[in-house]
MARFILO-125018 format. One record per residue (C-alpha): residue in one letter; chain; x, y, z. Coordinates in Angstrom, 2 decimals. Layout:
BEGIN
   zavex   kepa        px        py        pz
       A      A         X         Y         Z
...
% end
This chain:
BEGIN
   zavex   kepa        px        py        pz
       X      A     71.52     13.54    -82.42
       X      A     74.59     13.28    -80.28
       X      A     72.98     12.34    -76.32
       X      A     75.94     14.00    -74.20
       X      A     76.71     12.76    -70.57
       X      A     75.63     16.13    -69.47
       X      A     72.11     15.57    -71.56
       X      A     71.53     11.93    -69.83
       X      A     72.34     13.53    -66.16
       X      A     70.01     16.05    -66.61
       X      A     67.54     13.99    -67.53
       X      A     67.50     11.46    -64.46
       X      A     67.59     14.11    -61.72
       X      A     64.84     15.96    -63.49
       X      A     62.83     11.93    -63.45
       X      A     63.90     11.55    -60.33
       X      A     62.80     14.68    -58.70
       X      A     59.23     14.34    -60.52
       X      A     59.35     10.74    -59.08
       X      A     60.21     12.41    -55.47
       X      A     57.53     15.09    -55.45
       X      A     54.79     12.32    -56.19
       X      A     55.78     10.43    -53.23
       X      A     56.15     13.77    -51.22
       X      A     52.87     14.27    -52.19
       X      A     51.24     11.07    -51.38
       X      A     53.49     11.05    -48.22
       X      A     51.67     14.66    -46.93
       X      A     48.14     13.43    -47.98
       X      A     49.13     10.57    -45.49
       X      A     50.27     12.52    -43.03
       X      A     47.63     15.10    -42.77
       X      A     44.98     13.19    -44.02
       X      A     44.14     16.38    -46.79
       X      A     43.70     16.10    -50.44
       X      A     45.01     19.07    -50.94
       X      A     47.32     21.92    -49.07
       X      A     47.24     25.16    -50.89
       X      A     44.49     26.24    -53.38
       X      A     46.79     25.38    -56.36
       X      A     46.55     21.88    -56.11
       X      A     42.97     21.97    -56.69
       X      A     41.26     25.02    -57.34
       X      A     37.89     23.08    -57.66
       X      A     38.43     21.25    -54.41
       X      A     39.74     24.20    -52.64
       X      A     36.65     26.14    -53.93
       X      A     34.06     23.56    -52.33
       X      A     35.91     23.51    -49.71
       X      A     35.33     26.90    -48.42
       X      A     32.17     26.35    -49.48
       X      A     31.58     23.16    -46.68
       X      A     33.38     25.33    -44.40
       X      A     31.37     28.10    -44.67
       X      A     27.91     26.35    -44.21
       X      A     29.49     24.36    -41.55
       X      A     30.32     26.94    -39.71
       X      A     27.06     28.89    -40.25
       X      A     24.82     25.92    -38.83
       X      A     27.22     25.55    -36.10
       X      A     26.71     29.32    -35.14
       X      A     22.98     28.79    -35.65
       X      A     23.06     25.92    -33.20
       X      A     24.47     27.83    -31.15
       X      A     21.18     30.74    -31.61
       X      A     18.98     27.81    -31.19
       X      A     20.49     26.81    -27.77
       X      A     20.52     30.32    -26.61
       X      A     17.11     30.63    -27.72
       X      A     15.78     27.15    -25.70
       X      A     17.64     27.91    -22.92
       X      A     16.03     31.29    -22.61
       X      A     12.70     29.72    -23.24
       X      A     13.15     27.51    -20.50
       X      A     13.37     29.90    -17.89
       X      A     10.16     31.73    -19.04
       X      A      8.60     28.41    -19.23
       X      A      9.49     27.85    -15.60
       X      A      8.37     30.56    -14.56
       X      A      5.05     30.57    -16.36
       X      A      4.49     27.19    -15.39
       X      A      4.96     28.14    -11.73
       X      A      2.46     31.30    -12.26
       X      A      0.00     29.13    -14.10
       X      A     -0.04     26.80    -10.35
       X      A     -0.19     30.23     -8.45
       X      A     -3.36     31.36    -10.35
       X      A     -5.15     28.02    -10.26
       X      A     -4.18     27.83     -6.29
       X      A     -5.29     30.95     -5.46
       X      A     -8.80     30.29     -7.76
       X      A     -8.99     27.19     -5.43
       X      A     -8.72     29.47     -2.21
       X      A    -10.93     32.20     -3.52
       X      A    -13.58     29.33     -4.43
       X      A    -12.85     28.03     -0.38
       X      A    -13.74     31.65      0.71
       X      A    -16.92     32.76     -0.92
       X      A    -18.47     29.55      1.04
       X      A    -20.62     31.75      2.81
       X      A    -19.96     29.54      6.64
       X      A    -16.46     30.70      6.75
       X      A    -15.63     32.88      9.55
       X      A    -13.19     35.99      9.59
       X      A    -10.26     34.40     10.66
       X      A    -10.55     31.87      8.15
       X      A    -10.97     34.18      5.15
       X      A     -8.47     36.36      6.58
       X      A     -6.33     33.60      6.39
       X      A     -6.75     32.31      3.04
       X      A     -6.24     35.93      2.01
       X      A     -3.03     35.66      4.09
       X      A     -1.91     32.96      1.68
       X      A     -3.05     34.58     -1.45
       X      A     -0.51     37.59     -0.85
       X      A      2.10     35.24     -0.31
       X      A      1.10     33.67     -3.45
       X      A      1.12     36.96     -5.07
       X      A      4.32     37.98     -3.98
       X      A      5.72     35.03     -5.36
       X      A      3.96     35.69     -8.67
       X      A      5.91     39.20     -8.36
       X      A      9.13     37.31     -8.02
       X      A      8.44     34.90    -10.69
       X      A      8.37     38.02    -13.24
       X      A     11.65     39.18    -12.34
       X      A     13.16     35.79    -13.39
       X      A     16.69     36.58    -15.06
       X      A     18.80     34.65    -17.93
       X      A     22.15     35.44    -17.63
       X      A     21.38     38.35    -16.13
       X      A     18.75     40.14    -18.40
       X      A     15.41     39.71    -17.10
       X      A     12.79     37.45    -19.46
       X      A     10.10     39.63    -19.41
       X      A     11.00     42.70    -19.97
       X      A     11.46     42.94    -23.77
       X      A     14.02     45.15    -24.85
       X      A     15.33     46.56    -21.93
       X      A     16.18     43.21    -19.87
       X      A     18.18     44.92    -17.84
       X      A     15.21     46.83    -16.06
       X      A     12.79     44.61    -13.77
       X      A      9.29     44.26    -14.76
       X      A      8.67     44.35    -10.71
       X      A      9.87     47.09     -9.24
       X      A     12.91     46.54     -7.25
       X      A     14.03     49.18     -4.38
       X      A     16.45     51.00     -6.14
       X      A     14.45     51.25     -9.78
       X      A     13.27     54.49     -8.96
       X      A     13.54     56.99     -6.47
       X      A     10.45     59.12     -5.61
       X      A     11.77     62.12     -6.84
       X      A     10.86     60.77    -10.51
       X      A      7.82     62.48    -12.11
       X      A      6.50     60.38    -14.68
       X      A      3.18     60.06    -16.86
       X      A      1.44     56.97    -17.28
       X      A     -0.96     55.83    -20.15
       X      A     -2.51     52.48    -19.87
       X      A     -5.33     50.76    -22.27
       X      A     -8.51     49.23    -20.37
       X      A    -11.24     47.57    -21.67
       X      A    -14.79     47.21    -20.64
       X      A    -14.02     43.55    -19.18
       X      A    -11.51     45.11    -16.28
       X      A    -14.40     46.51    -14.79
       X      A    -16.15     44.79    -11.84
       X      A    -19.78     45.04    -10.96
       X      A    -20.61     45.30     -7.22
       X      A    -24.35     45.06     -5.44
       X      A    -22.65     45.88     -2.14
       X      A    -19.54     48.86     -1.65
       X      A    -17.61     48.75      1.63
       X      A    -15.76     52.12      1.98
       X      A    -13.66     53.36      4.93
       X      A    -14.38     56.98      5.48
       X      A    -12.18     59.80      6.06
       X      A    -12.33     59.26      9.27
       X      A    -11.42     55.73      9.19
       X      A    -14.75     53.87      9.87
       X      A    -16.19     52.02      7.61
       X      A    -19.18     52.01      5.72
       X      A    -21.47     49.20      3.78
       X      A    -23.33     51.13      0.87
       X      A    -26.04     50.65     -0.08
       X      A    -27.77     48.82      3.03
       X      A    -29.49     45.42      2.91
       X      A    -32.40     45.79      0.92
       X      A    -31.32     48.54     -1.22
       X      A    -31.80     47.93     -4.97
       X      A    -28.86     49.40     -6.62
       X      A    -25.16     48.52     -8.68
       X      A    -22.23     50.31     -9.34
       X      A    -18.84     49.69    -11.10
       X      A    -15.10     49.67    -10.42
       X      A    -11.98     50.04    -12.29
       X      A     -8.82     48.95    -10.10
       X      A     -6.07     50.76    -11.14
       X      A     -2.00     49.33    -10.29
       X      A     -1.17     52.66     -8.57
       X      A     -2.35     54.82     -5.69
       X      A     -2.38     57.85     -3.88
       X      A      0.26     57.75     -0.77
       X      A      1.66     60.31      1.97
       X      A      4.59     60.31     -0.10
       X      A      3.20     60.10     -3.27
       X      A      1.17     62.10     -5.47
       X      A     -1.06     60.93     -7.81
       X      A     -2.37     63.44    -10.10
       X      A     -6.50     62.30    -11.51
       X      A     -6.57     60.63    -14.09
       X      A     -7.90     61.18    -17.41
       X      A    -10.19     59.23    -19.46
       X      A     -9.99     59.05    -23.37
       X      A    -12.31     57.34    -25.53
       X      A    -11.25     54.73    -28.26
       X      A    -11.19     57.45    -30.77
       X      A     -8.35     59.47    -28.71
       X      A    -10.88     62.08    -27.44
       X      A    -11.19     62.82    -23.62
       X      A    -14.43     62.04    -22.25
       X      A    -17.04     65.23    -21.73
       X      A    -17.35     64.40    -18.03
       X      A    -14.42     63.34    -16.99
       X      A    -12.87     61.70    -13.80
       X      A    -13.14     63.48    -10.39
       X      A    -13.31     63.02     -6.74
       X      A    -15.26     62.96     -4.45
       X      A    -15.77     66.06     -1.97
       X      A    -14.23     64.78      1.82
       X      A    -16.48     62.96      3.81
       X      A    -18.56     62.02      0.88
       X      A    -19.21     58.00     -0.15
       X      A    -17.60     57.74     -2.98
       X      A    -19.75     54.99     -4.84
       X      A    -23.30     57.20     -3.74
       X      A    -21.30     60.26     -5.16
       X      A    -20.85     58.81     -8.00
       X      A    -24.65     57.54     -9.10
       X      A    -26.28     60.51     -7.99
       X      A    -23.86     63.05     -9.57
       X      A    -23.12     60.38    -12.98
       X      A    -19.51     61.24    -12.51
       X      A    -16.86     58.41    -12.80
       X      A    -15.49     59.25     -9.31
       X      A    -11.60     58.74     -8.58
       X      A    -10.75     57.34     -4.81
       X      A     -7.03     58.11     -4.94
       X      A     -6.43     56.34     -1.91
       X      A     -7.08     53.25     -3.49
       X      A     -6.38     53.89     -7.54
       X      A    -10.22     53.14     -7.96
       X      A    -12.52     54.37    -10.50
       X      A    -16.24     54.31     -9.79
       X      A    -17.84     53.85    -12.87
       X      A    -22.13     54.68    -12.29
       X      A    -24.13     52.28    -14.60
       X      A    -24.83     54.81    -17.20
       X      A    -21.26     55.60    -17.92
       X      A    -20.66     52.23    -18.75
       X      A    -20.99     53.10    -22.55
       X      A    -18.04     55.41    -22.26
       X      A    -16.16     51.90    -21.87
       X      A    -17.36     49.91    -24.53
       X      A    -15.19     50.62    -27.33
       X      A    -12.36     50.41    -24.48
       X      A    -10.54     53.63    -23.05
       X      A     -7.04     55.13    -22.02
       X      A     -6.38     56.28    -19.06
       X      A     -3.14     59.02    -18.18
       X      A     -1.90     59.69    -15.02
       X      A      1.02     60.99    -13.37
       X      A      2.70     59.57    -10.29
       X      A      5.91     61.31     -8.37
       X      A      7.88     58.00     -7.90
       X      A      7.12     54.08     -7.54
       X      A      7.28     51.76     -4.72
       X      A      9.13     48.16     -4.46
       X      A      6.74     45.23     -5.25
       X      A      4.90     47.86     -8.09
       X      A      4.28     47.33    -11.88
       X      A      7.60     49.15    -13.70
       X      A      5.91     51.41    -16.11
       X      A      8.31     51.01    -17.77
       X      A      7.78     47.73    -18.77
       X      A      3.88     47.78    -18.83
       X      A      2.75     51.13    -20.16
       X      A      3.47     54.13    -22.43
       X      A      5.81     55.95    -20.00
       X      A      7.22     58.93    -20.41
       X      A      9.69     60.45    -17.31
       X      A      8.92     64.30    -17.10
       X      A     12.39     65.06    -16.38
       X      A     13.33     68.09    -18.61
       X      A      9.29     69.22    -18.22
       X      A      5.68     68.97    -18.40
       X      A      4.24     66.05    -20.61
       X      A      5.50     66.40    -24.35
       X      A      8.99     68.91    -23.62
       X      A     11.37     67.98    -25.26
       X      A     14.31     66.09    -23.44
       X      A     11.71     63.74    -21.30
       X      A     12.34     60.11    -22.34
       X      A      9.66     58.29    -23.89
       X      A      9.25     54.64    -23.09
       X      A      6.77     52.98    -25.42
       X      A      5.68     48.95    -24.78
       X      A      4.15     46.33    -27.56
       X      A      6.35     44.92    -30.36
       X      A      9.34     44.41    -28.50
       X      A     10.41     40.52    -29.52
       X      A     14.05     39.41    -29.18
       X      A     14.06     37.56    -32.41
       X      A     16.74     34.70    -32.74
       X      A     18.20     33.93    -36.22
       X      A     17.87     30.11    -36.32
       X      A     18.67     29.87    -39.94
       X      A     18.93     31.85    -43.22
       X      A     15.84     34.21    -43.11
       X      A     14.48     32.36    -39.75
       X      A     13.56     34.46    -36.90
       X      A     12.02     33.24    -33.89
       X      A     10.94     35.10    -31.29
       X      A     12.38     34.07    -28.24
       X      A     10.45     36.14    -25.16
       X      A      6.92     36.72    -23.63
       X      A      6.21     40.50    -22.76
       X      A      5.55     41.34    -19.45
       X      A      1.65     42.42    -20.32
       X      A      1.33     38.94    -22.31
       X      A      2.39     37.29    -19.22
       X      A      0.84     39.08    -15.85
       X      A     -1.63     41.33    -17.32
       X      A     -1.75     44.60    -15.03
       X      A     -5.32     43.87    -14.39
       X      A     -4.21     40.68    -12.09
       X      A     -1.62     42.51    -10.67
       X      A     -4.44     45.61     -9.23
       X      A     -6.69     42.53     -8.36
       X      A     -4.33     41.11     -6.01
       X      A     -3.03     44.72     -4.78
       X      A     -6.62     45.47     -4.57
       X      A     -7.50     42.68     -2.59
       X      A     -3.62     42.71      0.17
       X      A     -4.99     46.40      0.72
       X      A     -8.71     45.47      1.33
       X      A     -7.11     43.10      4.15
       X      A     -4.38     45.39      5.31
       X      A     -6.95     47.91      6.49
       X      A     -9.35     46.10      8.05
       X      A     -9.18     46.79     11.61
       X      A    -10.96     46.76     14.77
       X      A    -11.09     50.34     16.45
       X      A     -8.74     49.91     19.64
       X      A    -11.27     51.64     21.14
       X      A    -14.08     49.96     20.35
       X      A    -16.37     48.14     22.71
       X      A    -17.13     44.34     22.77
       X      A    -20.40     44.71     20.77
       X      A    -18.84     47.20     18.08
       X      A    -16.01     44.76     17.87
       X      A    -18.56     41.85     17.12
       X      A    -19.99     43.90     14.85
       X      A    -16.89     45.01     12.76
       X      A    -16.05     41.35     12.23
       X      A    -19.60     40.96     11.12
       X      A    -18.81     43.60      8.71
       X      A    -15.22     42.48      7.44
       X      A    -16.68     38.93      6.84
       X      A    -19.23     40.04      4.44
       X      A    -17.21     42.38      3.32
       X      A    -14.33     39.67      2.36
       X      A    -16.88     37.33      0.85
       X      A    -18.09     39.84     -1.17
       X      A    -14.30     40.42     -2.34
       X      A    -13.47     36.75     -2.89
       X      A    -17.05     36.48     -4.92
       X      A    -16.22     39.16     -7.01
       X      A    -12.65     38.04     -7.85
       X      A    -13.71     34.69     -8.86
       X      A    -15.20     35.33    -12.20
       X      A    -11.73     37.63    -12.84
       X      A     -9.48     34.99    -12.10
       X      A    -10.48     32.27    -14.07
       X      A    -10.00     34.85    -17.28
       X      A     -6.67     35.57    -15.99
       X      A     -6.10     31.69    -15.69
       X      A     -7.34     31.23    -19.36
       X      A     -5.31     34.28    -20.70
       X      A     -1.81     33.14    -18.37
       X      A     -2.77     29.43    -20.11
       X      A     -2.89     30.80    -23.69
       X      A      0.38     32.67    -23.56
       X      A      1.74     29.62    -21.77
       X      A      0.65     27.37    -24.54
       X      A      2.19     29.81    -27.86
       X      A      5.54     29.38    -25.55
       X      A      5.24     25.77    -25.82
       X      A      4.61     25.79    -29.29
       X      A      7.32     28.28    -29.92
       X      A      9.71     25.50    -28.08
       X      A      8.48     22.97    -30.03
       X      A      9.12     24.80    -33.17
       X      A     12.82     25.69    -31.92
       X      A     12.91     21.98    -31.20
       X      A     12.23     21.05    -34.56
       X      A     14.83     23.63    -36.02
       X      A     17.89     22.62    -33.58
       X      A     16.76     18.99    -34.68
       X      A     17.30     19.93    -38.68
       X      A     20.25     21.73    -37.72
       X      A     21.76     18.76    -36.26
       X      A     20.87     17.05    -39.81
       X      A     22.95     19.73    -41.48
       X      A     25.82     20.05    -39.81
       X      A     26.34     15.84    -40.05
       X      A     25.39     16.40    -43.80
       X      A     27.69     19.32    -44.54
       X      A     30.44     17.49    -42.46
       X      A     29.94     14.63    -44.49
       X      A     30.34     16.37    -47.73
       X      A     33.32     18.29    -46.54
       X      A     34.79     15.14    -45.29
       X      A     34.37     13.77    -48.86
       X      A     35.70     16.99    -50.92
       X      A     39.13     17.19    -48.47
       X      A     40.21     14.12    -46.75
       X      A     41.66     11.14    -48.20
       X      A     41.26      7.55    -48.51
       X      A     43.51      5.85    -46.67
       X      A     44.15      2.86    -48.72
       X      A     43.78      4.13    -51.97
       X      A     46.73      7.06    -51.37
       X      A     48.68      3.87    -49.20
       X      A     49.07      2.11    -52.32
       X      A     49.88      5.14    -54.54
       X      A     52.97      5.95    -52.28
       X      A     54.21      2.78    -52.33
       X      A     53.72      2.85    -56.14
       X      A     55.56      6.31    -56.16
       X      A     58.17      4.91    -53.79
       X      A     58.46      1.96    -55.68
       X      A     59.12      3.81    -58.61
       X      A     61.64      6.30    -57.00
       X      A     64.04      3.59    -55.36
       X      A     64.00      2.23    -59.08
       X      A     65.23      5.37    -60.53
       X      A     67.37      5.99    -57.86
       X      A     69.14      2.30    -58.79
       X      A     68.59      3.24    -62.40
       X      A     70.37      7.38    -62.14
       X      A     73.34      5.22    -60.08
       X      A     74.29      2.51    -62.69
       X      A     73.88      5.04    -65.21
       X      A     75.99      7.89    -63.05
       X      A     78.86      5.29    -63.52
       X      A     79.53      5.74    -66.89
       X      A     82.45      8.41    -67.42
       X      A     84.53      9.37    -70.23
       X      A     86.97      6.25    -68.91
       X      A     84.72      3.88    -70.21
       X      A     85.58      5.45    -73.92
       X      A     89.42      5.34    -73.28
% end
């Protein structure tokens, strides 16, 4: 076969470009440090490599969950942890004041500090992360504590709370300010008889209604005798045992529960209400209890909004099919018993006051009066408080362990990303050395076909002349 000019030509550009393109390919591997550049040069290596990317960039994102999630928990850990100190100071005070040699001034100044105390516990529940408050479950962008534009007392809405036979307190000794403002100690020294009480978080005010409440068993059903009030003038807690009625003092949100009614609470009970507005430094319903805001209507038309609490846990994806829950519920965290304790106990002390017109002996007498009556209060509150300690210690401690947990997840997170790095690192990048020596190979090889394509360029058809 004849091998034309044209023939041998061909030949060494088409060597020579092969030789080129395997040195420009070694030369971009150097340059960008990439195995490959479009999905035809590989298709297996460009196929893992989406792969890498893709779990890469899913742990990074979860990372980023778990982060979110620890910072968040860190807030409601501070906070908690600061409510957990309240609690176990103001146990330490209420211990100080049942010592039955304090005077009035003292215990009215340990009860002083308590409210501060509690309106720092208020405060603590309206801690924020990035602006959504912690507590508050779904709707973090409504206050568990009611701040003075939540709600303006034109607001009708209806209440339903659970209560359980523990809430109630057991007194010996009443102290009840009349309607006409002087008070009373029932029954007098001496006197064998008990009675009960059921603090609610909301009361009666001038600018406030507060329709009575009613009383449903654990079955749903309302109770045969249910809740009333006292007729004016009439002591509430005598009203009460004689008549067997739970008796409603809507000044103070109290039930007064006579001992034989006490079985009506065993199984525990609901209570419904409905209040006209709510007052800064209150519980938000909206937060703690079954709410529902009679705006279009009675209870149950349709258009009122229904706000429902329990179940309500911002759940953080921390990995495939890992869901942590992030927040503590309002209920978990203050229960609304504490809250009417300490309201309870700021109103006991808010109205205790000396006639103006009273004489020196009636005004040695009411302090008489308001220092029993206080150590009576702080007695009674002790036994309460140290279950509110225990309960504000458990939910403290599932936090902790539900840090520790997101702890441990962020840790194997950190694992993964370094491992899928590593892997993607292996499936695209190059090594160095290894594609150094294949250029100069391919360069090598080039120059020598370049030399090769010029000696052999010089041959014409004047070499056959």
């Amino acid at each position: 076969m004849r091998i034309t000019n044209q023939m041998t030509t061909n030949r060494l550009l088409l060597n020579i470009n092969r030789n080129a393109t395997a040195a420009d390919r070694f030369m971009m591997q150097l340059t960008t440090g990439k195995r490959i550049h479009n999905p035809s040069d590989d298709p297996i290596i460009a196929s893992r490599a989406l792969r890498f990317r893709t779990n890469v960039a899913e742990v990074e994102q979860f990372r980023r969950n778990a982060g979110q999630a620890t910072s968040w928990m860190e807030v409601t850990e501070g906070s908690m942890g600061n409510m957990q100190s309240i609690l176990t100071n103001i146990n330490t005070r209420l211990v100080q004041a049942s010592t039955g040699t304090y005077t009035i001034g003292q215990r009215q100044t340990i009860a002083a500090e308590i409210n501060m105390m509690f309106q720092q516990m208020n405060s603590e529940m309206n801690a924020t992360f990035a602006g959504r408050y912690v507590f508050s479950g779904f709707r973090t962008d409504v206050p568990p504590i009611v701040v003075n534009d939540a709600l303006p007392l034109d607001h009708d809405i209806h209440i339903t709370k659970g209560a359980n036979f523990t809430d109630i307190e057991t007194l010996d000794q009443m102290f009840w300010r009349n309607a006409l403002g002087d008070w009373e100690k029932f029954p007098e020294m001496g006197d064998a008889f008990q009675t009960h009480k059921l603090k609610l978080p909301y009361s009666r005010t001038d600018d406030r209604n507060m329709t009575l409440p009613v009383i449903f068993d654990s079955t749903g059903a309302a109770l045969a005798l249910p809740a009333i009030e006292a007729p004016v003038g009439v002591n509430p807690f005598w009203h009460a045992e004689v008549t067997n009625n739970i008796v409603f003092i809507p000044e103070t949100g109290e039930l007064i529960i006579p001992t034989a009614r006490l079985a009506d609470f065993e199984d525990g009970v609901t209570i419904s209400y409905e209040l006209d507005g709510l007052y800064e430094g209150e519980l938000n319903p909206f937060i703690f209890f079954h709410t529902e805001e009679l705006s279009a209507g009675p209870v149950g038309t349709a258009g009122n909004a229904i706000f429902t609490v329990g179940g309500q846990e911002l759940r953080f994806e921390l990995g495939t099919n890992v869901r942590i829950a992030i927040n503590s519920q309002a209920n978990d965290a203050y229960p609304w018993q504490l809250f009417a304790n300490l309201m309870s106990l700021q109103n006991f002390v808010n109205s205790m006051e000396v006639p103006p017109n009273a004489t020196e002996q009636e005004a040695i007498e009411y302090e008489e009066f308001f220092r029993e009556a206080l150590y009576q209060k702080f007695t009674n509150m002790i036994s309460s408080m140290e279950g509110h300690i225990q309960h504000t210690a458990t939910e403290y401690t599932t936090l902790g362990a539900r840090m520790n947990r997101v702890e441990l997840i962020s840790n194997r997170l950190i694992e993964n990303r370094d491992t899928f790095t590593e892997l993607m690192s292996e499936n695209e990048n190059v090594d160095f050395i290894e594609v150094m020596m294949r250029f100069n190979a391919a360069e090598a090889i080039f120059q020598a076909a370049m030399q090769v394509g010029a000696r052999i360029a010089q041959v014409s058809i004047v070499n056959f002349l």
